[in-house]
Backbone as CSV, one residue per row, in Angstrom:
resi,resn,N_x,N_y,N_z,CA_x,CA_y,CA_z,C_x,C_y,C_z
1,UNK,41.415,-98.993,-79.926,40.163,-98.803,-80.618,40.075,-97.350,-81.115
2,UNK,39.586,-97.428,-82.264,39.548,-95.808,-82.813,38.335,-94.783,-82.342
3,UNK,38.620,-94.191,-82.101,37.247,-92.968,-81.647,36.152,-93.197,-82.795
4,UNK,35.115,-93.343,-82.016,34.028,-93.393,-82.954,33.936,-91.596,-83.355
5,UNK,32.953,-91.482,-84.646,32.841,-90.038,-85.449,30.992,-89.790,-85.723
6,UNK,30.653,-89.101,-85.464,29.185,-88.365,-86.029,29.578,-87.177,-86.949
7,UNK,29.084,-87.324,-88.134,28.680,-86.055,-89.269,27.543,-85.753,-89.068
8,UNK,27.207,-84.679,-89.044,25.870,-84.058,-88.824,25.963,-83.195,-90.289
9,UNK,24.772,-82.715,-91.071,24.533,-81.258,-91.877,23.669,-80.828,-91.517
10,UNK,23.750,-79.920,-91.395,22.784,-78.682,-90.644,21.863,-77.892,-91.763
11,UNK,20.899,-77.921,-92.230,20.573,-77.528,-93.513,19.163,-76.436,-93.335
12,UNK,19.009,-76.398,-92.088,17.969,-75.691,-91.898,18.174,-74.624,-90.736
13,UNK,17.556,-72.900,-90.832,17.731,-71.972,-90.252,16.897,-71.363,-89.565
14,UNK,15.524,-72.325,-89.084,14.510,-71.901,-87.868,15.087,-71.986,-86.674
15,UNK,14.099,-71.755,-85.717,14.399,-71.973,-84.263,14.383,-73.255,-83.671
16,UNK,12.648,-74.217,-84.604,12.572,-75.016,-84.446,13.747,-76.557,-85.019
17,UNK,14.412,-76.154,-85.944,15.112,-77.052,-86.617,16.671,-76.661,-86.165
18,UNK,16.827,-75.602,-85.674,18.233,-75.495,-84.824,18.818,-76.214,-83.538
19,UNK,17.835,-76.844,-82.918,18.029,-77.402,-81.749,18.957,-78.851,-82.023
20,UNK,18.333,-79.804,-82.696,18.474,-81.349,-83.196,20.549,-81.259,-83.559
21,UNK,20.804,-80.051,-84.254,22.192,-80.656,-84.655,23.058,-80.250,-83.186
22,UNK,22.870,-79.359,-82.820,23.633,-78.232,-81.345,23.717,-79.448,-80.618
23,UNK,22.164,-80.350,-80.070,22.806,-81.237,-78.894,22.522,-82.727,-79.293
24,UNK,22.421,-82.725,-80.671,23.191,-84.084,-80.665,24.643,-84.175,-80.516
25,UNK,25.251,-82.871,-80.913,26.495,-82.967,-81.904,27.369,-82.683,-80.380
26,UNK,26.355,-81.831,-79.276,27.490,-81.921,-77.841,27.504,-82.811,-77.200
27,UNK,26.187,-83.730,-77.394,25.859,-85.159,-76.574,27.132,-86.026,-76.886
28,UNK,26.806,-86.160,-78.512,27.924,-86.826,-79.136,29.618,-86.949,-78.652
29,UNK,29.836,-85.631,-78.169,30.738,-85.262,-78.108,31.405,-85.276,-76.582
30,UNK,30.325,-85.361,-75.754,30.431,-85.996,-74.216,30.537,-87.425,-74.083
31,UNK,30.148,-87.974,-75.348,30.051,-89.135,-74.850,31.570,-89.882,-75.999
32,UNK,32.126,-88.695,-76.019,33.430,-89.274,-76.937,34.052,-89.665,-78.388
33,UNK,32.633,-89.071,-79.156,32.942,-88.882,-80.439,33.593,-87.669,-80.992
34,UNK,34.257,-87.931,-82.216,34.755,-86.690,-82.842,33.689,-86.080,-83.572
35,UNK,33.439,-85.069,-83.505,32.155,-84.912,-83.914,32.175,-83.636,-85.089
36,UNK,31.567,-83.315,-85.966,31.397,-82.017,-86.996,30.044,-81.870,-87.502
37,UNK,29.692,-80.745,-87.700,28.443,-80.561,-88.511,28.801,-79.587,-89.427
38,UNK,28.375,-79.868,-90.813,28.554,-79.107,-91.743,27.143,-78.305,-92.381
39,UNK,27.423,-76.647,-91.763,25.802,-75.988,-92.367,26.006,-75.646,-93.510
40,UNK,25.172,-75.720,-94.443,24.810,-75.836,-95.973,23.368,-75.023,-95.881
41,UNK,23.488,-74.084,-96.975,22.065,-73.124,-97.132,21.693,-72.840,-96.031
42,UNK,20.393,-72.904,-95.651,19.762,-72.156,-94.522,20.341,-72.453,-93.540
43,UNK,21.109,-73.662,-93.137,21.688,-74.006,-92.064,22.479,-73.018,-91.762
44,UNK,23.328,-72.122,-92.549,24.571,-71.432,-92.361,23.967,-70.177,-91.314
45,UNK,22.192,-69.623,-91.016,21.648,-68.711,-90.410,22.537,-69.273,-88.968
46,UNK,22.559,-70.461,-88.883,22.982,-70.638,-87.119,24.399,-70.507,-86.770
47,UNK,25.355,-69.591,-87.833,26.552,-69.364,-87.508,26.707,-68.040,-87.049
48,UNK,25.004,-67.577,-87.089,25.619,-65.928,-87.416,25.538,-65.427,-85.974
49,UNK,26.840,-64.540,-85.395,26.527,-64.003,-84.234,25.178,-63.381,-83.708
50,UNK,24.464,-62.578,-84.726,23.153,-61.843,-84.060,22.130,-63.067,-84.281
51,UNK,21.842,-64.028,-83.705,21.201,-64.868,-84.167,19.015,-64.226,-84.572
52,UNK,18.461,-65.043,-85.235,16.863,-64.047,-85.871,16.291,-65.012,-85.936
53,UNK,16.521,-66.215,-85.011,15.303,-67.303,-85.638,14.364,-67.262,-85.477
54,UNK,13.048,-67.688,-86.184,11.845,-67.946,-85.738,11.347,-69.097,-86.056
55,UNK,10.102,-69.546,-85.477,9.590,-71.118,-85.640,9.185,-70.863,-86.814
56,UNK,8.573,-72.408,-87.656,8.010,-72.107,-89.008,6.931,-73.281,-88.783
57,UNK,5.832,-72.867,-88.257,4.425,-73.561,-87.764,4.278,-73.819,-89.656
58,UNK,4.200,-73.357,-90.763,3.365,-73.546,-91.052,4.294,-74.429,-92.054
59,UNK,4.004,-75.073,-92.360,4.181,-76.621,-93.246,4.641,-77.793,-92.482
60,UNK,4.189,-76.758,-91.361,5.017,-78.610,-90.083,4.236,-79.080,-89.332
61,UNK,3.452,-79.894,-90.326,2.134,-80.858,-89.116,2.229,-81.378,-88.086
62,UNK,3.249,-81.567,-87.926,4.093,-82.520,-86.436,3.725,-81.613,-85.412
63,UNK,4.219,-79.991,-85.416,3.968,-79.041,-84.665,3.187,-79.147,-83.450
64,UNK,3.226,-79.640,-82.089,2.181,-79.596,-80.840,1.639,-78.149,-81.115
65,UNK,0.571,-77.722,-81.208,0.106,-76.301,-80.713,-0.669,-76.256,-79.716
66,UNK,-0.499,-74.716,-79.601,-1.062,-74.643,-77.869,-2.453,-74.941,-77.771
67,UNK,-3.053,-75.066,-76.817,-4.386,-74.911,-76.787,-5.341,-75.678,-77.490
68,UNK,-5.203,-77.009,-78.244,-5.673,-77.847,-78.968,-5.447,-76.901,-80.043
69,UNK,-4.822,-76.403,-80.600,-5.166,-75.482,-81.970,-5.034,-76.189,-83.297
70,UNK,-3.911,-77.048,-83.054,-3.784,-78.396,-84.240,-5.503,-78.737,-84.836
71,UNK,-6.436,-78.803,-83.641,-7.257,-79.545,-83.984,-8.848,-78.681,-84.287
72,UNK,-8.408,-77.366,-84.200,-9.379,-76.253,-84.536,-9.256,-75.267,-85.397
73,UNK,-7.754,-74.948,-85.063,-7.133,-73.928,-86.170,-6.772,-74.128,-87.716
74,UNK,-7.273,-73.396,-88.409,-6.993,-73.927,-89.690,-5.351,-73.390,-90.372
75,UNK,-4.725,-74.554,-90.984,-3.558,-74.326,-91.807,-3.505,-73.487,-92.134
76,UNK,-4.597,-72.438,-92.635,-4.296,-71.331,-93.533,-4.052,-70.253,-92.880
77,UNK,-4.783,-70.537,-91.210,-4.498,-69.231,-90.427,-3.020,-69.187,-90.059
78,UNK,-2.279,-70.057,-90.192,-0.525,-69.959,-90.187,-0.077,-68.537,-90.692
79,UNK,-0.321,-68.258,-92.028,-0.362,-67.121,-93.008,-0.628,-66.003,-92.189
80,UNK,-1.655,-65.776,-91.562,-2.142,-64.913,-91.029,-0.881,-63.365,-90.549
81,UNK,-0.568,-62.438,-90.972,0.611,-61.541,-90.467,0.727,-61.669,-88.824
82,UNK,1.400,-61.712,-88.595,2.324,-61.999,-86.998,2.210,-63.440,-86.389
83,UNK,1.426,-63.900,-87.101,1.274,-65.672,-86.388,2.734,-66.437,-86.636
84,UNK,3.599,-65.973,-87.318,5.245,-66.550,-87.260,6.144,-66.563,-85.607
85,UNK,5.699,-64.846,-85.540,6.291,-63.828,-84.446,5.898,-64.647,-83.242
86,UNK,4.325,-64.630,-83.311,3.508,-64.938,-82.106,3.850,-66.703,-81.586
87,UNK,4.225,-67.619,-82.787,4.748,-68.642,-81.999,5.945,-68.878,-82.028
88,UNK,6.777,-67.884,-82.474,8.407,-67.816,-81.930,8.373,-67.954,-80.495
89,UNK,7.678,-66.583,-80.159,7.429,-65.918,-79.036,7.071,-67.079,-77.699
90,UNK,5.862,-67.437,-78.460,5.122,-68.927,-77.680,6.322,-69.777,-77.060
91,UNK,7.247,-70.371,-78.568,8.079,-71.523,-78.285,9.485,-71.418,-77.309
92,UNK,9.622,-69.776,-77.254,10.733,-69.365,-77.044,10.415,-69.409,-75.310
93,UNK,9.125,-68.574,-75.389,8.514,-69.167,-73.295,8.314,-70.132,-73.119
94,UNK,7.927,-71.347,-73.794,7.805,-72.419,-73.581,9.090,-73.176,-73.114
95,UNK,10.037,-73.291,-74.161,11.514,-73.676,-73.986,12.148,-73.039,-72.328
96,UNK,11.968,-72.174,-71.990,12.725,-71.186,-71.248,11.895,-71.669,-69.222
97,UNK,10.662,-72.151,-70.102,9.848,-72.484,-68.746,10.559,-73.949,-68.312
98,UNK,10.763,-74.514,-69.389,11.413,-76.052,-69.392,12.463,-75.802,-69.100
99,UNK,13.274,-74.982,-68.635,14.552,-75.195,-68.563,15.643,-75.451,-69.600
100,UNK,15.051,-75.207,-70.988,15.933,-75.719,-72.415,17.420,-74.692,-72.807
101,UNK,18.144,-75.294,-73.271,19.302,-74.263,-73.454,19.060,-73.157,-74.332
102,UNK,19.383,-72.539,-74.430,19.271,-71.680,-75.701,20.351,-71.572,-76.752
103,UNK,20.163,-71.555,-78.567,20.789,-71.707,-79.156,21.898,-71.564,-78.737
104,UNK,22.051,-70.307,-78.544,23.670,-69.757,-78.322,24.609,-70.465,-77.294
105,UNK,23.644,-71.058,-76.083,24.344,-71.383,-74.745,24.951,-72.809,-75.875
106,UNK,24.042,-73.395,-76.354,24.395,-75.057,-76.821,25.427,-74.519,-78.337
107,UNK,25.173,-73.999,-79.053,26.593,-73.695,-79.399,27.962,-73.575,-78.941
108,UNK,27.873,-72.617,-78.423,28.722,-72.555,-76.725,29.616,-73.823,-76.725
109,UNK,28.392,-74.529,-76.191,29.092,-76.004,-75.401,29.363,-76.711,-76.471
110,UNK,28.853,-76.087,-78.026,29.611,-77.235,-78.718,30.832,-77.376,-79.463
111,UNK,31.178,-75.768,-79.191,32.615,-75.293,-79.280,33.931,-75.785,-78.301
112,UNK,33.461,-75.773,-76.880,33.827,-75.862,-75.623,34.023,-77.657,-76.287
113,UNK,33.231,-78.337,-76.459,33.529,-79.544,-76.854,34.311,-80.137,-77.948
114,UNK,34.682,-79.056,-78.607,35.567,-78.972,-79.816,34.762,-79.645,-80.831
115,UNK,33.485,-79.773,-80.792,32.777,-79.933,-82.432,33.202,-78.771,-83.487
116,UNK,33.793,-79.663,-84.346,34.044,-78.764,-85.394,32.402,-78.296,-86.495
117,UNK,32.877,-76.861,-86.133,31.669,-75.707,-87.011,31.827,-75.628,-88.476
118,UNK,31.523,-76.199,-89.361,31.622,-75.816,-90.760,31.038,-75.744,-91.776
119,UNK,31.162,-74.396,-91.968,30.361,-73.531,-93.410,30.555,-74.505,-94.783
120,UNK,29.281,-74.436,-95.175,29.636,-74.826,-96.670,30.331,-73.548,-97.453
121,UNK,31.533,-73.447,-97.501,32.355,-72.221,-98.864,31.614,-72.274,-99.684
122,UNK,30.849,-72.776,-100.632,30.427,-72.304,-102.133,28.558,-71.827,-101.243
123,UNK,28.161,-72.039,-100.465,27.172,-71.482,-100.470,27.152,-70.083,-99.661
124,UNK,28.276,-69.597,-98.987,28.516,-69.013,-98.356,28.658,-67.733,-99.625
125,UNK,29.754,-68.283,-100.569,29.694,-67.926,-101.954,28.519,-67.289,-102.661
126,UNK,27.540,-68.087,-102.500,26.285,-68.038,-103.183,25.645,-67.103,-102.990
127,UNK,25.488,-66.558,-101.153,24.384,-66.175,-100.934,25.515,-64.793,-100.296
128,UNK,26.414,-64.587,-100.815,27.087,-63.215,-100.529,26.938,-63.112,-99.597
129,UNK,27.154,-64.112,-98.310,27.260,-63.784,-97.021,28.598,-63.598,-96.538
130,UNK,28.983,-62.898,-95.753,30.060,-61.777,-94.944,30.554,-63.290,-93.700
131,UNK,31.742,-63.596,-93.793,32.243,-64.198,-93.210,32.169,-63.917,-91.467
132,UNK,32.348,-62.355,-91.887,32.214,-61.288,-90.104,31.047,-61.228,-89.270
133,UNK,30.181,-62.128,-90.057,28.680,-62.602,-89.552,28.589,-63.318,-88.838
134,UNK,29.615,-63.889,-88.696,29.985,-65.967,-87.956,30.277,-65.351,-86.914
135,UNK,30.177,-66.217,-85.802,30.638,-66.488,-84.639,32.227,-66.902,-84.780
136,UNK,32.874,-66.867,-83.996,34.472,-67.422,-84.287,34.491,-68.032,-84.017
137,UNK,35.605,-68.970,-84.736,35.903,-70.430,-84.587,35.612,-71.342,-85.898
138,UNK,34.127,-70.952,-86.848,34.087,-71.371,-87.734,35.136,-71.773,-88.421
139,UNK,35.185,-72.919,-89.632,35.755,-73.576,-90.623,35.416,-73.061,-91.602
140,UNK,35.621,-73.524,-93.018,35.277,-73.061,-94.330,36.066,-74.380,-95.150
141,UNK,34.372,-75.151,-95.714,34.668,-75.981,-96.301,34.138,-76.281,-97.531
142,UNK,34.358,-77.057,-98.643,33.477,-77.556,-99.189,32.801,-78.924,-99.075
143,UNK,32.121,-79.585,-100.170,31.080,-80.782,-100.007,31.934,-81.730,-99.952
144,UNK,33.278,-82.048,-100.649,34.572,-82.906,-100.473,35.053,-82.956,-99.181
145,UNK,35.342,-81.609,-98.223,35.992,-82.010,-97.409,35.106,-82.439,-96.252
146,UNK,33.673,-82.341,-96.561,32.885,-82.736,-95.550,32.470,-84.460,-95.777
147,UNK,32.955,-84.781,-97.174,32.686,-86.285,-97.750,33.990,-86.951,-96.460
148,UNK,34.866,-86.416,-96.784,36.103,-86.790,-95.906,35.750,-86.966,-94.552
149,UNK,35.297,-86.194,-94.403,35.065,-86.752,-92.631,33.692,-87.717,-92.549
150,UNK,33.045,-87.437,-93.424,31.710,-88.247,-93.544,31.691,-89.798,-93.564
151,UNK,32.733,-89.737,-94.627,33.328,-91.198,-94.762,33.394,-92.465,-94.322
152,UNK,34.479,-91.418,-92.956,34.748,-92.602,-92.204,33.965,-92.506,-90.955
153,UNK,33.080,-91.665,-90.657,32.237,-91.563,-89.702,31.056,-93.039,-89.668
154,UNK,30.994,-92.827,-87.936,29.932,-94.171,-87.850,28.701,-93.495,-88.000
155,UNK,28.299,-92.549,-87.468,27.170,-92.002,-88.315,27.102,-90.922,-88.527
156,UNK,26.020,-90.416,-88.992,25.594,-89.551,-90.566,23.988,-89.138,-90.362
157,UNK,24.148,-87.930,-90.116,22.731,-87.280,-90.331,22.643,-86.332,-91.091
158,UNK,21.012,-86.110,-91.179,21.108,-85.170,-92.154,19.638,-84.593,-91.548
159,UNK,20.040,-83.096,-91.195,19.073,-81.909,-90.031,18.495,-81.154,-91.269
């Protein structure tokens, strides 16, 4: 029987949207798939050794906030200067009280698991980013060679 495959793209560079590809893609990968995620645009922020994420409360209704705030606080106070900082800050004690990994640790393990890491090349291109930014180990691909593995993969997400 052939190894089952997960493609993941990683397309986004918050704190909050970094989590979903890291441990599906090690779950995946414990449980015996060949696994890759390919970051494209903002996604490519989660290759970079100094990692800078922050949450992005504001266009994400889904968002639990603390304190009933969903249901008092207004959308617009999102805007407000440091309210980005202040629920990084929030999500980052929150996570840490739970016991949650942290980016870097679940990267880590998803190296250790041999998920293959790979840059989109032409956006990497694009946005004049420095290869010496990455963590090691990275790939360098384009949208073809990620069709290729996509292909024949049993599934396919898209982060």
């Amino acid at each position: 029987m052939a190894q089952k495959k997960l493609a993941i793209i990683a397309t986004k560079g918050s704190l909050d949207w970094a989590y979903p590809p890291f441990i599906l893609a090690s779950t995946a990968s414990a449980l015996g798939y060949e696994t890759q995620i390919f970051f494209t645009f903002y996604g490519l922020q989660l290759l970079k050794k100094k990692l800078a994420l922050e949450v992005t409360p504001l266009g994400n209704p889904g968002m639990p906030m603390p304190m009933g705030m969903d249901k008092w606080f207004p959308v617009l106070g999102m805007t407000l200067p440091g309210m980005q900082g202040m629920m990084t800050a929030m999500m980052k004690k929150k996570m840490k009280d739970k016991g949650v990994a942290s980016i870097e640790t679940l990267r880590d393990l998803c190296q250790e698991a041999e998920v293959r890491l790979v840059a989109c090349q032409m956006t990497v291109d694009l946005f004049d980013m420095n290869p010496s930014d990455f963590i090691d180990g990275v790939e360098y691909a384009g949208a073809a060679s990620f069709f290729e593995f996509a292909g024949d993969s049993d599934i396919c997400l898209y982060i």
